[in-house]
Structures are given as structure tokens and as C-alpha cells.
C-alpha positions as CSV (number, residue, x, y, z in Angstrom):
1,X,103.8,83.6,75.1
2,X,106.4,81.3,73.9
3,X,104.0,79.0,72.3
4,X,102.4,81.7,70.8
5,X,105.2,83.0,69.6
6,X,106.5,79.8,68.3
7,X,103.7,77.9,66.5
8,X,101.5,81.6,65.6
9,X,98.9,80.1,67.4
10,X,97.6,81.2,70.9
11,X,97.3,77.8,73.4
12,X,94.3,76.7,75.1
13,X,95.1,76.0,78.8
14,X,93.5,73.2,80.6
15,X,93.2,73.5,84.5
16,X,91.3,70.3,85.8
17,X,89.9,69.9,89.4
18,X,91.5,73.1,90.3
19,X,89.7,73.5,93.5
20,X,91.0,69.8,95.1
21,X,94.1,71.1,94.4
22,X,94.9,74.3,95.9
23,X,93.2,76.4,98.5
24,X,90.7,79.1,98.0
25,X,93.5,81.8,97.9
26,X,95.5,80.2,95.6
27,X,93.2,79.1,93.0
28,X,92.2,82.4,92.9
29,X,95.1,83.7,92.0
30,X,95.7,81.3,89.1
31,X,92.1,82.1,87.8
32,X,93.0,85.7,87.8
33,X,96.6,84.8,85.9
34,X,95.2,83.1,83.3
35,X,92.4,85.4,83.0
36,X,95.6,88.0,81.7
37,X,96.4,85.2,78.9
38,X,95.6,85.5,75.5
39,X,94.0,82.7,74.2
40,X,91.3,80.5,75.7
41,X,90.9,78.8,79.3
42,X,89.1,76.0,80.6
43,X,88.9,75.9,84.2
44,X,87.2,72.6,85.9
45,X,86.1,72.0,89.4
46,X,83.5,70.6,91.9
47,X,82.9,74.5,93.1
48,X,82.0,78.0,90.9
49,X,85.6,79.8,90.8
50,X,85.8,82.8,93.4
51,X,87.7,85.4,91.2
52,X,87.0,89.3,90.2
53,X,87.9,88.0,87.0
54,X,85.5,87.9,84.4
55,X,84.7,84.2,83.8
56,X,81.7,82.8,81.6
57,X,80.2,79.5,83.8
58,X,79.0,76.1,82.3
59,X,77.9,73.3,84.4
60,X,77.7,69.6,83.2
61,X,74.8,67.8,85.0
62,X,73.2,64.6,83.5
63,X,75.6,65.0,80.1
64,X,73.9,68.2,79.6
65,X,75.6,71.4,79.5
66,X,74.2,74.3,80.1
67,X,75.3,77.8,80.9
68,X,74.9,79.2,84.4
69,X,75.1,82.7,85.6
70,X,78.2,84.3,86.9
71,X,79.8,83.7,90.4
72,X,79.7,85.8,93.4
73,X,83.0,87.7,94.3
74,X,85.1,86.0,96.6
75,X,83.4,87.4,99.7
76,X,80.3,85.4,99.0
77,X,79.8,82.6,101.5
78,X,77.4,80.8,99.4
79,X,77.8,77.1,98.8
80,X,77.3,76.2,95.3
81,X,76.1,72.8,94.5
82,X,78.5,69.6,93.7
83,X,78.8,69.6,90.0
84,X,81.6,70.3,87.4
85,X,82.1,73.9,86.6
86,X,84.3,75.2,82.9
87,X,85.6,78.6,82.9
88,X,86.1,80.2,79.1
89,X,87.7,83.4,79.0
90,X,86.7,84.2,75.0
């Protein structure tokens, strides 16, 4: 909000490798902050986020990109596939 508020523009956050960083519980928790900011968010990771939040997925495989479909809720016990994951919130 301050930068916002200070340069008229709304920030683009950057969260890399979020899931080596922080346990399940608490990178959901960040994923569902940010998802409250204006603005866009890019969210990257070895794992698919597990948030309610509603996130648009992109993985990077082979220096393609392509879009992939949403996650499963949190509950899910699924085990996605190594590969980098992007989370845009526009």
C-alpha cells in the first residue's frame, strides 16, 4: 500500500522457491495474503501452491511455458510433479 500510494503504481511481488522455504502451513498463508493485494503476484516453487485462493498455474518444462490447470485444495494428498510453478493473481 505504501508503494502504491507513493509512486501511483501498484507493485508486482516476487516470491521465489516459496515452498523450500517455509512449511506447507505457512506458505499457505502467504499465498492467501498476497492473494488480498492489489497488484500482480508471482509465486515460484518446485510444488503447485495449496491455497483456497484463486491462483492461475504456469509450469516451465523444457523453456516452454505452458498453462496448467488449477491446484487441488489443501486437503489433496496428491504429489505434483518436480517442476517450477508461477502463480498470477490478474
Amino acid at each position: 500500500a505504501v508503494i502504491a500510494t507513493r509512486t501511483d503504481d501498484e507493485p508486482v511481488f516476487l516470491l521465489d522457491d516459496l515452498s523450500s522455504e517455509l512449511d506447507a502451513s505457512r506458505a499457505r498463508r502467504v499465498i492467501d495474503a498476497v492473494t488480498d493485494l492489489s497488484g500482480q503476484t508471482f509465486v515460484t516453487g518446485t510444488e503447485p501452491p495449496r491455497s483456497h485462493a484463486q491462483v492461475h498455474l504456469f509450469q516451465m518444462r523444457g523453456g516452454e511455458l505452458t498453462a496448467v490447470a488449477s491446484p487441488t485444495p489443501p486437503t489433496s494428498a496428491s504429489t505434483p510433479s518436480p517442476s517450477t510453478f508461477g502463480r498470477s493473481s490478474s
